[in-house]
N, C-alpha and C positions, 0 to 999 in steps of 0.2 A: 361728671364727677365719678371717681373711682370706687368702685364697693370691697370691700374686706372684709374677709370673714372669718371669723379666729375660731377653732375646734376645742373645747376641755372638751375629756374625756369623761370628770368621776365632778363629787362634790368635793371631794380632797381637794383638787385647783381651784380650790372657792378664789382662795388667796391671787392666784395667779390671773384668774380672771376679773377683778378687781385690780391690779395692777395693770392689767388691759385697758379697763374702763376708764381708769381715773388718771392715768399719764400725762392727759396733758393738764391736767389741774398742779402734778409737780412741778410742770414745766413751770406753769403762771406763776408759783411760788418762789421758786428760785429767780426767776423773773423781778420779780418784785423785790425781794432780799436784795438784789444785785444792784438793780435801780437805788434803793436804799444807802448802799454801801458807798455808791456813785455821788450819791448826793453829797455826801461825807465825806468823799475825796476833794471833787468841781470844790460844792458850796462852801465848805464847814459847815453846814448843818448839822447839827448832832443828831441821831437815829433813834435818840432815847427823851431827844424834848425837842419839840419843833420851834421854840423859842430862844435855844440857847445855840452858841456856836460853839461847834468843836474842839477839843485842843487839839496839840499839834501831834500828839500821840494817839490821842482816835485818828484822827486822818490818818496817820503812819497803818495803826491796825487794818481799818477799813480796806485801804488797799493792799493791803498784803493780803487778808481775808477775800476781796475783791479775786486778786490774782490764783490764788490756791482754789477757790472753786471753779475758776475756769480752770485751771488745768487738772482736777478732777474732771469735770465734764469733757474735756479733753479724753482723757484715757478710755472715759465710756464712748468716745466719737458720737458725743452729744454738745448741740450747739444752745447759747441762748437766742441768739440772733437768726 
């Protein structure tokens, strides 16, 4: 296994270093959002009641919202997969 070892300098990069620690906790998040959005598209499942189905215009959002944040994480040359 590889070891990395990231340097702050000051307490000012508190911030910076917590974006360090916690990155991939974003990743899972967006992760899961996406799965969500997915579900929405595949299923009709609706994302806001796991009893009801979809209409045809959440499906429409879902994936448009679906597509827009991959190509956001696109830009950052960030993948979810």
């Amino acid at each position: 296994m590889a070891t990395v070892t990231i340097t702050f300098d000051s307490v000012e990069e508190q911030d910076d270093i917590q974006c360090a620690l916690t990155g991939y906790k974003w990743k899972l998040a967006m992760y899961k959002l996406d799965n969500e959005l997915r579900s929405t598209v595949k299923y009709g499942s609706s994302a806001i009641s796991n009893t009801e189905m979809a209409s045809g215009t959440e499906i429409e959002v879902a994936d448009a919202y679906r597509e827009r944040i991959r190509s956001i994480l696109s830009e950052f040359s960030l993948l979810l997969d």
